[in-house]
TIKOLVEX-762471 format. One record per residue (C-alpha): residue in one letter; x, y, z. Coordinates in steps of 0.25 Angstrom, whole numbers, padded with zeros to 4 digits. Layout:
BEGIN
+---+-------+-------+-------+
! r !  east ! north !    up !
+---+-------+-------+-------+
! A !     X !     Y !     Z !
...
+---+-------+-------+-------+
END
This chain:
BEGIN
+---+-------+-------+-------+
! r !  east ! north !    up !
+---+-------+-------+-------+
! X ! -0068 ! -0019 ! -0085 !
! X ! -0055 ! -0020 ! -0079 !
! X ! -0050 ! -0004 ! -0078 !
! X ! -0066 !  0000 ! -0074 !
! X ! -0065 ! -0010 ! -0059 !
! X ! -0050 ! -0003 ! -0058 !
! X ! -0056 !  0011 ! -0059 !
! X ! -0067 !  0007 ! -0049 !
! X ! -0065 !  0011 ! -0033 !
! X ! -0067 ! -0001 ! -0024 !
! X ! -0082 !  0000 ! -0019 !
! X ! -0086 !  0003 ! -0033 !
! X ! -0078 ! -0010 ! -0036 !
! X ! -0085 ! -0019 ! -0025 !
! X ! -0099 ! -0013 ! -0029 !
! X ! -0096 ! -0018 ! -0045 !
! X ! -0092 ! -0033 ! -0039 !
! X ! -0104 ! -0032 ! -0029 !
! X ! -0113 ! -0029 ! -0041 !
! X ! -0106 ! -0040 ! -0052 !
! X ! -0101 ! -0031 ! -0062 !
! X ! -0086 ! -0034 ! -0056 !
! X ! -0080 ! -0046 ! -0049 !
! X ! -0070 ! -0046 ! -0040 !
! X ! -0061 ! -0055 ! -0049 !
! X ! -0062 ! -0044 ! -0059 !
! X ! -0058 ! -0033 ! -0051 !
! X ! -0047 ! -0040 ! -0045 !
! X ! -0042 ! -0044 ! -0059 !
! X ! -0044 ! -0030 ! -0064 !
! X ! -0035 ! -0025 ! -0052 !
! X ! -0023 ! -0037 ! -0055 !
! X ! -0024 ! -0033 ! -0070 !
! X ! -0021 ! -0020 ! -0064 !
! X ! -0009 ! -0026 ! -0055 !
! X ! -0004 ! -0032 ! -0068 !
! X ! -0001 ! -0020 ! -0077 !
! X !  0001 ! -0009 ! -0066 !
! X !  0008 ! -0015 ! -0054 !
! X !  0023 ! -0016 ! -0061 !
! X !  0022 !  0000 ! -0062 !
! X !  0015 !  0004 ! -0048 !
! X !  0018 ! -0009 ! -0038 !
! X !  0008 ! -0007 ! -0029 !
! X !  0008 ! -0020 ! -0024 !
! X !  0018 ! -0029 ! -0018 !
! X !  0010 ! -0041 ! -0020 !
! X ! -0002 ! -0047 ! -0028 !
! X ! -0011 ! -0057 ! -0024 !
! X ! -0018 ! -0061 ! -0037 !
! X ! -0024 ! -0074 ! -0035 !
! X ! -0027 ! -0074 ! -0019 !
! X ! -0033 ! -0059 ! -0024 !
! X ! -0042 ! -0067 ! -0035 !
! X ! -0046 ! -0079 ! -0026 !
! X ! -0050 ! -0067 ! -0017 !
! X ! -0059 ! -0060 ! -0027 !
! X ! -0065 ! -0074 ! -0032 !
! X ! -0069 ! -0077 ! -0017 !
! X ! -0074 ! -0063 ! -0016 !
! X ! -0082 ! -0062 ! -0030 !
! X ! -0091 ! -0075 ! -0023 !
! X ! -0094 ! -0068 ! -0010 !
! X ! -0096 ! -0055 ! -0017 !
! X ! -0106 ! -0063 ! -0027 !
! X ! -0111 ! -0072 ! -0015 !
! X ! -0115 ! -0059 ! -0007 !
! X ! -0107 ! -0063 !  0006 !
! X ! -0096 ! -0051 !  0003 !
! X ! -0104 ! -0038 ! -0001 !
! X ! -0094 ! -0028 !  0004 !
! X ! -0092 ! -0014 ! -0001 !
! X ! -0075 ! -0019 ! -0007 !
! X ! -0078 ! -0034 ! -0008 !
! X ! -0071 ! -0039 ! -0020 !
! X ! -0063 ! -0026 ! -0022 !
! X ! -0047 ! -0029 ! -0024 !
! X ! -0038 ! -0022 ! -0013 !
! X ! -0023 ! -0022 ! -0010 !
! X ! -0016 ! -0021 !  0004 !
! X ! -0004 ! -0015 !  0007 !
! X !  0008 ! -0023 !  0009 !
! X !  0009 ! -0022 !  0025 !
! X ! -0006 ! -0027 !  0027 !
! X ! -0004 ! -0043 !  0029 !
! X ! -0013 ! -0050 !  0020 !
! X ! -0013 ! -0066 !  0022 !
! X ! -0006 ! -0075 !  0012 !
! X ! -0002 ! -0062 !  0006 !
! X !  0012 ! -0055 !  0007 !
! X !  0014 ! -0044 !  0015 !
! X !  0027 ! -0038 !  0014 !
! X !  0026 ! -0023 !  0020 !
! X !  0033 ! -0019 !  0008 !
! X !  0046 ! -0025 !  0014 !
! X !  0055 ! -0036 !  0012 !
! X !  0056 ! -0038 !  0027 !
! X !  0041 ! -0045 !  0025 !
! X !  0044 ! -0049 !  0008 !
! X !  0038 ! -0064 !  0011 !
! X !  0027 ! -0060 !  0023 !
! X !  0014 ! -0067 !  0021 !
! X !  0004 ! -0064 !  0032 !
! X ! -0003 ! -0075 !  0038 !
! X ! -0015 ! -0065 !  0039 !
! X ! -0019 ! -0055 !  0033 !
! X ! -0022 ! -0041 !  0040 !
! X ! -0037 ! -0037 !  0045 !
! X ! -0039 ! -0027 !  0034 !
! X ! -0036 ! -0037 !  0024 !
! X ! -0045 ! -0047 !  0030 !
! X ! -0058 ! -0035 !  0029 !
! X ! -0053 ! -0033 !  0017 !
! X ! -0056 ! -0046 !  0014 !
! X ! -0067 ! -0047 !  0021 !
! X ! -0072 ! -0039 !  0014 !
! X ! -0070 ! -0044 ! -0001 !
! X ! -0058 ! -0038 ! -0005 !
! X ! -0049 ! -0044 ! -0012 !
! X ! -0034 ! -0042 ! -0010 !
! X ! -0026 ! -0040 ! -0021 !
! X ! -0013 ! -0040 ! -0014 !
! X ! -0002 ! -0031 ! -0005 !
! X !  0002 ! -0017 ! -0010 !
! X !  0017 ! -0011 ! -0010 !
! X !  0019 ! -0001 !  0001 !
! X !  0031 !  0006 !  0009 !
! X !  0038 ! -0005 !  0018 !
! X !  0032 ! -0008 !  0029 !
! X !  0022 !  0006 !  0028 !
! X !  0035 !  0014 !  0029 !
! X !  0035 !  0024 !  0017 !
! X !  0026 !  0034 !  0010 !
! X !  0030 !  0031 ! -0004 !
! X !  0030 !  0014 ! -0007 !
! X !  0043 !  0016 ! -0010 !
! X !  0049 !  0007 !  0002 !
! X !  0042 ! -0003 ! -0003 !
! X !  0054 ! -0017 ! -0004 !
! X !  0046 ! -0021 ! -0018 !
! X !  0047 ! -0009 ! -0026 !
! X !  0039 !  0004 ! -0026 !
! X !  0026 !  0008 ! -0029 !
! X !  0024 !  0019 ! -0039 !
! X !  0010 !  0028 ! -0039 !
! X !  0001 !  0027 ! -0050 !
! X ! -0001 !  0041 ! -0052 !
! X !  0013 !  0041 ! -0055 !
! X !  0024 !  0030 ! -0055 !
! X !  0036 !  0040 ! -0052 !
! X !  0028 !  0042 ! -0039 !
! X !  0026 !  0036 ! -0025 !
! X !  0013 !  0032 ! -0021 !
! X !  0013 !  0034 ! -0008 !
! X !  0016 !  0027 !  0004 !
! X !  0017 !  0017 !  0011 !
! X !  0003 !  0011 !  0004 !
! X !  0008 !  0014 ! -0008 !
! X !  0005 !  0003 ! -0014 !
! X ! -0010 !  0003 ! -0009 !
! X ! -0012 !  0016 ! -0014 !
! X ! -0005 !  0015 ! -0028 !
! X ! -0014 !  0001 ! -0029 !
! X ! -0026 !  0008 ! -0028 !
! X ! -0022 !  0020 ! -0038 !
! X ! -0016 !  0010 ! -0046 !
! X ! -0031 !  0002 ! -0048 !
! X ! -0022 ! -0010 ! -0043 !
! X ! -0032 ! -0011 ! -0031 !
! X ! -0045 ! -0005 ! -0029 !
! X ! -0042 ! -0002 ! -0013 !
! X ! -0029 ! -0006 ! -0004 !
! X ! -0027 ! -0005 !  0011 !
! X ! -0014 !  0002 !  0015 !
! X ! -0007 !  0007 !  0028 !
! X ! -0006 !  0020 !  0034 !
! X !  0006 !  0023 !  0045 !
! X !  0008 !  0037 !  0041 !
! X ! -0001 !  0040 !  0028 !
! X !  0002 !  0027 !  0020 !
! X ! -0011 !  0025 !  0015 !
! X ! -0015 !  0041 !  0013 !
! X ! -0003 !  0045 !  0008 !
! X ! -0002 !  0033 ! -0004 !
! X ! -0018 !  0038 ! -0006 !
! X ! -0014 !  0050 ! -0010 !
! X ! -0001 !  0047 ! -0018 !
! X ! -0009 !  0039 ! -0027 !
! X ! -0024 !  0044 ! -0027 !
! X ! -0031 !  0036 ! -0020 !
! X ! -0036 !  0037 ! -0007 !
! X ! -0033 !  0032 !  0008 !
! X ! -0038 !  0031 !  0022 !
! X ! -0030 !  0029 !  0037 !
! X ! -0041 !  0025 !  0044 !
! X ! -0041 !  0027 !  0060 !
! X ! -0029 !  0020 !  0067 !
! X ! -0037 !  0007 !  0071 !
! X ! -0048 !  0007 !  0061 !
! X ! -0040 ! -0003 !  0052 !
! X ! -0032 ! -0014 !  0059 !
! X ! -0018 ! -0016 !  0058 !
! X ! -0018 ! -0031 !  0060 !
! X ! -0012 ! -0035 !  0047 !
! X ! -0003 ! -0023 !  0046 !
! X !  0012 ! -0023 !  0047 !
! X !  0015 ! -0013 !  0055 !
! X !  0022 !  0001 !  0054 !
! X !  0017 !  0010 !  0063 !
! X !  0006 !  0003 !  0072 !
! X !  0000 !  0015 !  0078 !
! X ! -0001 !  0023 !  0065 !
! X ! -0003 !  0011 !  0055 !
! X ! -0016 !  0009 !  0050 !
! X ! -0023 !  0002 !  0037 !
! X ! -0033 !  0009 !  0027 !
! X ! -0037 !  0009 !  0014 !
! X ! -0033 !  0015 ! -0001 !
! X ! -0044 !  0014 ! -0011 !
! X ! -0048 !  0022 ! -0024 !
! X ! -0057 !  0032 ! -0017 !
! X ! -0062 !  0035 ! -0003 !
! X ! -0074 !  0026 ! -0005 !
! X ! -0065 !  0015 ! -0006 !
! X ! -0057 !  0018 !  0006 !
! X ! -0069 !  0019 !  0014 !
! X ! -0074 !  0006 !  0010 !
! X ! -0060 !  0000 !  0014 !
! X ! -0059 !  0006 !  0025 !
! X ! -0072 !  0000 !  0031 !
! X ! -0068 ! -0014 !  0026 !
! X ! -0053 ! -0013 !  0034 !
! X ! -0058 ! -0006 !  0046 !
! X ! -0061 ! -0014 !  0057 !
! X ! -0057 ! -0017 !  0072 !
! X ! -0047 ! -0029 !  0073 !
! X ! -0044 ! -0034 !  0087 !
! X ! -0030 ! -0040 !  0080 !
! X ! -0028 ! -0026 !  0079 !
! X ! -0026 ! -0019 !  0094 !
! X ! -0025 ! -0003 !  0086 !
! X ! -0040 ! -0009 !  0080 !
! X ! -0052 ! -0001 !  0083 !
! X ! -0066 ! -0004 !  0083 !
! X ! -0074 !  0005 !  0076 !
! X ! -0089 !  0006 !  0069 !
! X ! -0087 !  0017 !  0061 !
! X ! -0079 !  0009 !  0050 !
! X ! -0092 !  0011 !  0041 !
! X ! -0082 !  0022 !  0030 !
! X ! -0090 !  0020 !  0019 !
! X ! -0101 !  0028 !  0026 !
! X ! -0093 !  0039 !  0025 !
! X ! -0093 !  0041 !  0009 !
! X ! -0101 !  0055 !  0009 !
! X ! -0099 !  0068 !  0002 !
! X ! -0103 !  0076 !  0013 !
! X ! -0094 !  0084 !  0021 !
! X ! -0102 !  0095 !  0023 !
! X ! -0097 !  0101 !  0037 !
! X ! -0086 !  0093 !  0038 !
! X ! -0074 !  0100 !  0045 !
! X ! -0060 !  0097 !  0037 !
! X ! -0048 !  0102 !  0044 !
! X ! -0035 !  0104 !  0035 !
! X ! -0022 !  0107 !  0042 !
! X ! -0015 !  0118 !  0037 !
! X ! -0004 !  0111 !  0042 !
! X ! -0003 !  0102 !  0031 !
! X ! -0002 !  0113 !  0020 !
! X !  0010 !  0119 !  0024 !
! X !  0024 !  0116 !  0016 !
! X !  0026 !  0104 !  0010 !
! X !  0012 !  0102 !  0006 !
! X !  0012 !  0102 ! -0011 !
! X !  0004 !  0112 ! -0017 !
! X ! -0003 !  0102 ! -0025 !
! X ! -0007 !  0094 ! -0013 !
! X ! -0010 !  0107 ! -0006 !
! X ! -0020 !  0111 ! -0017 !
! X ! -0027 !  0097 ! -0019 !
! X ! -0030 !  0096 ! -0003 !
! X ! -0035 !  0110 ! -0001 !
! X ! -0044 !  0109 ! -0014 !
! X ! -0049 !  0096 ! -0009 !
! X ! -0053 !  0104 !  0006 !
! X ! -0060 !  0113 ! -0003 !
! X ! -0069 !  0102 ! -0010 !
! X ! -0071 !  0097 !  0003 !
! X ! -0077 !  0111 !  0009 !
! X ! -0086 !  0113 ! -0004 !
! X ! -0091 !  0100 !  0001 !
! X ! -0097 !  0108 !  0015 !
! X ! -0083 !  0103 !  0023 !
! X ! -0078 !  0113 !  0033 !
! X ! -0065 !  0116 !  0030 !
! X ! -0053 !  0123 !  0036 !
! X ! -0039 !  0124 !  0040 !
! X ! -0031 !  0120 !  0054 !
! X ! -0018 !  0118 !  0060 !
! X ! -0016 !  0102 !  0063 !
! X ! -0003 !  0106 !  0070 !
! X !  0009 !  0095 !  0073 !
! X !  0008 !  0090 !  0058 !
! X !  0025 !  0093 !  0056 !
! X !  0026 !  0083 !  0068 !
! X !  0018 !  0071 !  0062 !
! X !  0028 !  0066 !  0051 !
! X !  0038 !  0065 !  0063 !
! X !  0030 !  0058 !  0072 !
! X !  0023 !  0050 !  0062 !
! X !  0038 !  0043 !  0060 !
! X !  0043 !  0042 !  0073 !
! X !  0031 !  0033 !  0077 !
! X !  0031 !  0027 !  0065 !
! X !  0045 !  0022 !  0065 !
! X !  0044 !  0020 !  0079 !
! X !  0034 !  0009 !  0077 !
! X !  0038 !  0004 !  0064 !
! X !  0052 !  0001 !  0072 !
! X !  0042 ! -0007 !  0081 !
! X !  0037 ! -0012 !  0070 !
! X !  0046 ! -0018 !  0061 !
! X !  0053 ! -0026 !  0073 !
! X !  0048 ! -0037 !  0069 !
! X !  0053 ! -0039 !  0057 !
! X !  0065 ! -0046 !  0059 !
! X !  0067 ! -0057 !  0051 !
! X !  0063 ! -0068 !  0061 !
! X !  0049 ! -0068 !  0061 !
! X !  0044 ! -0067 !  0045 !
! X !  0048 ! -0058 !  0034 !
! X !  0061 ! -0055 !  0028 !
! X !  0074 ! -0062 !  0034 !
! X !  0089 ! -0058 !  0028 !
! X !  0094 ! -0072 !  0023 !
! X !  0108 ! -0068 !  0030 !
! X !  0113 ! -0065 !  0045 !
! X !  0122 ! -0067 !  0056 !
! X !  0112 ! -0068 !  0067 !
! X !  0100 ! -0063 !  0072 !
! X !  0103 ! -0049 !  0073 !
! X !  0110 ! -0049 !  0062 !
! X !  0097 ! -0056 !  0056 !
! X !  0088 ! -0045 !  0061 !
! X !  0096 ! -0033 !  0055 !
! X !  0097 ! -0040 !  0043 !
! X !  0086 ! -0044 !  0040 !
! X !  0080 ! -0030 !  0044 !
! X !  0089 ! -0023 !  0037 !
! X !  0088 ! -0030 !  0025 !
! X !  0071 ! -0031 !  0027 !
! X !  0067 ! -0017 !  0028 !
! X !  0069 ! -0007 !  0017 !
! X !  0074 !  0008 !  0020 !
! X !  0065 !  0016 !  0025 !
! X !  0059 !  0004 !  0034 !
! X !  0073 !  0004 !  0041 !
! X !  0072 !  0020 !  0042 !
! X !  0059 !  0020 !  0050 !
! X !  0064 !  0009 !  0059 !
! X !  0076 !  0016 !  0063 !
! X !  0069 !  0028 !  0066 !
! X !  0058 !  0022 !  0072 !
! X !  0068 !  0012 !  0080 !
! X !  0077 !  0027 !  0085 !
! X !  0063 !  0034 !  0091 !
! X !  0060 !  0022 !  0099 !
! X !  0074 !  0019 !  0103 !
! X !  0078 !  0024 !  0117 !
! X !  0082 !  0039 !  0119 !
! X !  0074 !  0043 !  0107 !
! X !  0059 !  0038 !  0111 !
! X !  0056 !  0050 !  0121 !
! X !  0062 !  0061 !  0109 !
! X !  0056 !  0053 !  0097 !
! X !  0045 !  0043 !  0099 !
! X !  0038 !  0049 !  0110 !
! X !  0038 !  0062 !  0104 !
! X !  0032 !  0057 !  0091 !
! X !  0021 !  0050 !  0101 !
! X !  0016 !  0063 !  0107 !
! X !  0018 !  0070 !  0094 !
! X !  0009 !  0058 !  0088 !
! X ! -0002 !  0065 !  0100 !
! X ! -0001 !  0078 !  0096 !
! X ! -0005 !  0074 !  0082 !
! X ! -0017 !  0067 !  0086 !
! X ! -0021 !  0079 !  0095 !
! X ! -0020 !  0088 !  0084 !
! X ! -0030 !  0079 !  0075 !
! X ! -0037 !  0077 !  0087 !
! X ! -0040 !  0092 !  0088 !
! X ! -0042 !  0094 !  0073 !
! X ! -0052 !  0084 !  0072 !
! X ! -0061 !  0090 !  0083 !
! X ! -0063 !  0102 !  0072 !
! X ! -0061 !  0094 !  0058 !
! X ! -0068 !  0079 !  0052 !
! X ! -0058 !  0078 !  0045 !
! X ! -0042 !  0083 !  0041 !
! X ! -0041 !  0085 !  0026 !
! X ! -0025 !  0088 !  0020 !
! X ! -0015 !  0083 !  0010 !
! X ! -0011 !  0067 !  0013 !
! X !  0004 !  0071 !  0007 !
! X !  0010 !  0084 !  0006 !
! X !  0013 !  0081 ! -0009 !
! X !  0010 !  0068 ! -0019 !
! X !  0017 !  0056 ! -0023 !
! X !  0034 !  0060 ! -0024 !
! X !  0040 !  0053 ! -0035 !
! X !  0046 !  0039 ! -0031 !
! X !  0059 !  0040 ! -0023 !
! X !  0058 !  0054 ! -0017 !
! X !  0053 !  0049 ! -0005 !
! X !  0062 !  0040 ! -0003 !
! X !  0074 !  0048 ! -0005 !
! X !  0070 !  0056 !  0008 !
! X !  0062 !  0049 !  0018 !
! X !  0061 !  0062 !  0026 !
! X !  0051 !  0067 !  0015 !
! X !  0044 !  0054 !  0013 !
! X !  0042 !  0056 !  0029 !
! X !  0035 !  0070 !  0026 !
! X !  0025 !  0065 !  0019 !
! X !  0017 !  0059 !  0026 !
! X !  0016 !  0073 !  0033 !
! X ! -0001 !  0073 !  0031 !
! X ! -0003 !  0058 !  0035 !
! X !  0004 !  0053 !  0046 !
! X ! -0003 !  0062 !  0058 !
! X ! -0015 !  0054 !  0053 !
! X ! -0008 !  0040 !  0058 !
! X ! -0003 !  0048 !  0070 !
! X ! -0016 !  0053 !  0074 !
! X ! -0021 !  0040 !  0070 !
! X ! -0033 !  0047 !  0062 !
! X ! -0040 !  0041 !  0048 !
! X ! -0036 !  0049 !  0036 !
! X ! -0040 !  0048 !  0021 !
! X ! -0032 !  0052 !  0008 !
! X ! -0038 !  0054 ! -0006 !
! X ! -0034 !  0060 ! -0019 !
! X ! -0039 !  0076 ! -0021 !
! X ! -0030 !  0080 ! -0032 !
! X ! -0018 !  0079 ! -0038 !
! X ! -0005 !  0088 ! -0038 !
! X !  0001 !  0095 ! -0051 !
! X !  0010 !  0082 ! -0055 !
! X ! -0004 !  0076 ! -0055 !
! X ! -0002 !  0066 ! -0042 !
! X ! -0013 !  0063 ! -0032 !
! X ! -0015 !  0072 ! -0020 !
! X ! -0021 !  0065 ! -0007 !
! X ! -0030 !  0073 !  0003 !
! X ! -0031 !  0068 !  0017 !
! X ! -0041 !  0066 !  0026 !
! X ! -0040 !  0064 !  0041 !
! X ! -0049 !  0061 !  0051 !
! X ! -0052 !  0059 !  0066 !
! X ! -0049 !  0044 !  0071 !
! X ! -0061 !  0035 !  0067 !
! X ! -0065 !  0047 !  0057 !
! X ! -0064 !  0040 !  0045 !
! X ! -0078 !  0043 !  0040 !
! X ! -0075 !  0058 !  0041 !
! X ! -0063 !  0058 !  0032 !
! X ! -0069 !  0048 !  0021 !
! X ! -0082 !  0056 !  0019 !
! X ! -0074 !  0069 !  0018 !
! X ! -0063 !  0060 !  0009 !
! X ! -0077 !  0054 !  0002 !
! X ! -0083 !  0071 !  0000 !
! X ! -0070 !  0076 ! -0006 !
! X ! -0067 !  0064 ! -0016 !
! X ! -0081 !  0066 ! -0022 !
! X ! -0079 !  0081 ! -0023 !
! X ! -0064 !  0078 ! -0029 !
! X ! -0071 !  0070 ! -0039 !
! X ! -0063 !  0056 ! -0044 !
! X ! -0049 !  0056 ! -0044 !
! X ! -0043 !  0051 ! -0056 !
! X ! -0033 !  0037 ! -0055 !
! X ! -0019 !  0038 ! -0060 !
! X ! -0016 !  0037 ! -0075 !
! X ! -0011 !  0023 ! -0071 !
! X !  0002 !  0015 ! -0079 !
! X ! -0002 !  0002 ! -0086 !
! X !  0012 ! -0004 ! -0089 !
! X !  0026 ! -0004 ! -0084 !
! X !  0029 !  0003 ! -0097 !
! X !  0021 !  0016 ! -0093 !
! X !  0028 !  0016 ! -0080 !
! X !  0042 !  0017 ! -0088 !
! X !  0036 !  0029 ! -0097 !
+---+-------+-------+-------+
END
């Protein structure tokens, strides 16, 4: 019984527990056994919550059973990615600098979660403090893809996405800064959302970059993504970005018709760079789409060589903000030795964050700094415009913006790191998204001639989710179902 509740997508799940042929104990057993003989090969997670995930199901099971939780993900097994607090559970951003944080609350998407009947398992390994694109920053170790355990899965919710492909969760919430929750989506197979900035709050989430940050979810198919999406998304007044909205019904958008729908695709984005492999899976995609009755043609975006550096001055910027409070006098990490409280500081700072955390706050500390703000910061601040005004004026001709979500798939392990620059650039197709501050979608439409996932990308207009999941919905029914990974089973395959 056990493999047939992994293979199942979440709302499938919730209808089978709905209906009594599943408990929820018996899912989230299924996905621990799971844990157990995969997790010393792919460490998606940082920590487990076994028993406090149990007690949850149990409780769950009854109101399921009582009628008082009736929910489309009640009693489905979720994780969280590592900088979404979750009470009584650690939250360590990836970092030593936050090794022994445990939140005294837990983060409004993790409360609708609950809310809602999901059970959470526990907290997902990711770049630390969202500051990566391959989970390879990560203080407790990397996580490796599923598809292949010599490749990255992405980043920074690496961990998320890995889970998920993995059948070591049956949906996850992650972070998108930049791409973080696209980019990993496509790495590993699965499929992601950025909703709208604001539609998700940010109460909960340690922050990297406040104005781009934004919470969404990773799930086995779009279906699932919809479905989370409605639970999480929700106005906060904790949250001053929050926005009230009444359109947060996604799952009304699940239809196969996109006849007349007008799909833009930059001819931008398929210039050098772009791998053939990738290039080919996209464009067939665009074709299955316009054998559906979708309109669809070719434009010039424009600015998109200026995003990548824009995208990291304000990002660093703001994480340099950021980050400040992490000190050493308040909570987390403390170095055991110094001569002082300067001294305390640089110690414990330098000792706390890991590599390319220091990297991002340096630049982001030399942009703010004086004589620099006018050449660097500000110019990324108009730059930031320009971009939304080129989205602006796409979108008054197109639903939706269809392209690649990376210019190639997962590089093996340790590439990225060698040269930062190059792990910069590839985040080329996603972070205009956060810029702009639009909703975007990745999911699977092929695979390249090493046999590696290829993500497609879908963005919309602010508040335009609905467009880019039924057109998300058209073309995964057309594509037909994307197989899983031929997963490992024991530490000994992962040596052979």
């Amino acid at each position: 019984m056990k493999m047939d509740v992994l293979d199942l997508p979440a709302v499938e799940l919730a209808e089978k527990i709905r209906a009594g042929e599943v408990t929820a104990m018996e899912a989230l057993q299924a996905v621990l056994d799971s844990i157990d003989e995969k997790e010393e090969i792919y460490h998606c997670y940082i920590t487990v919550d076994r028993d406090g995930a149990m007690r949850k199901a149990e409780a769950v099971q009854k109101k399921i059973e009582s009628g008082q939780l009736c929910g489309r993900l009640a009693g489905v097994p979720a994780a969280v990615k590592d900088n979404i607090c979750t009470r009584g559970i650690l939250t360590t951003c990836a970092s030593r600098m936050l090794g022994n944080f445990i939140p005294p609350y837990s983060a409004e998407a993790v409360l609708r979660m609950e809310k809602a009947g999901m059970v959470i398992i526990g907290k997902t390994n990711m770049d630390e403090f969202a500051m990566g694109s391959t989970t390879e920053t990560s203080a407790y170790g990397e996580t490796k893809n599923p598809w292949d355990i010599g490749r990255v899965p992405g980043g920074s919710s690496g961990g998320s996405a890995a889970a998920v492909a993995a059948k070591e969760c049956f949906a996850a919430l992650g972070s998108d800064t930049g791409g973080s929750i696209r980019q990993p989506a496509a790495f590993c197979g699965v499929v992601g959302i950025k909703p709208t900035y604001g539609t998700v709050s940010r109460h909960g989430l340690v922050a990297y970059g406040s104005s781009l940050d934004q919470i969404g979810p990773i799930g086995k198919d779009v279906t699932d993504c919809a479905a989370l999406l409605e639970v999480i998304a929700s106005y906060d007044k904790k949250d001053s970005t929050s926005i009230k909205r009444d359109d947060t019904d996604f799952m009304d958008a699940l239809s196969e018709d996109v006849k007349g729908m007008k799909i833009g695709i930059p001819i931008d984005y398929f210039g050098d760079g772009l791998d053939d492999g990738v290039k080919d899976a996209v464009l067939k995609a665009a074709e299955a789409l316009k054998e559906k009755g979708a309109i669809v043609e070719g434009f010039y975006l424009s600015l998109v060589e200026y995003a990548i550096p824009a995208y990291y001055t304000i990002a660093s910027a703001e994480a340099s903000s950021n980050l400040e409070r992490f000190d050493g006098i308040k909570y987390g990490y403390r170095t055991p030795e110094c001569g002082g409280l300067h001294d305390m500081y640089k110690k414990t700072r330098s000792e706390g964050f890991g590599p390319e955390v220091k990297r991002r706050i340096m630049l982001g500390s030399f942009v703010l700094s004086s004589g620099y703000y006018d050449a660097y910061y500000l110019k990324a601040l108009k730059v930031k415009a320009l971009i939304k005004k080129a989205f602006d004026d796409a979108f008054a001709r197109y639903d939706v913006i269809l392209g690649p979500t990376a210019p190639a798939a997962a590089p093996v392990l340790g590439a990225s790191l060698s040269d930062p620059v190059r792990m910069y650039l590839g985040d080329i197709y996603t972070v205009a998204v956060n810029l702009a501050g639009l909703p975007a979608i990745s999911l699977p439409c092929g695979r390249d001639v090493e046999g590696m996932p290829v993500g497609l990308q879908m963005i919309g207009d602010c508040f335009q989710e609905k467009k880019i999941i039924r057109a998300a919905y058209a073309y995964e029914k057309a594509r037909g179902p994307f197989a899983a990974p031929g997963l490992l089973t024991s530490a000994a395959d992962g040596k052979n």
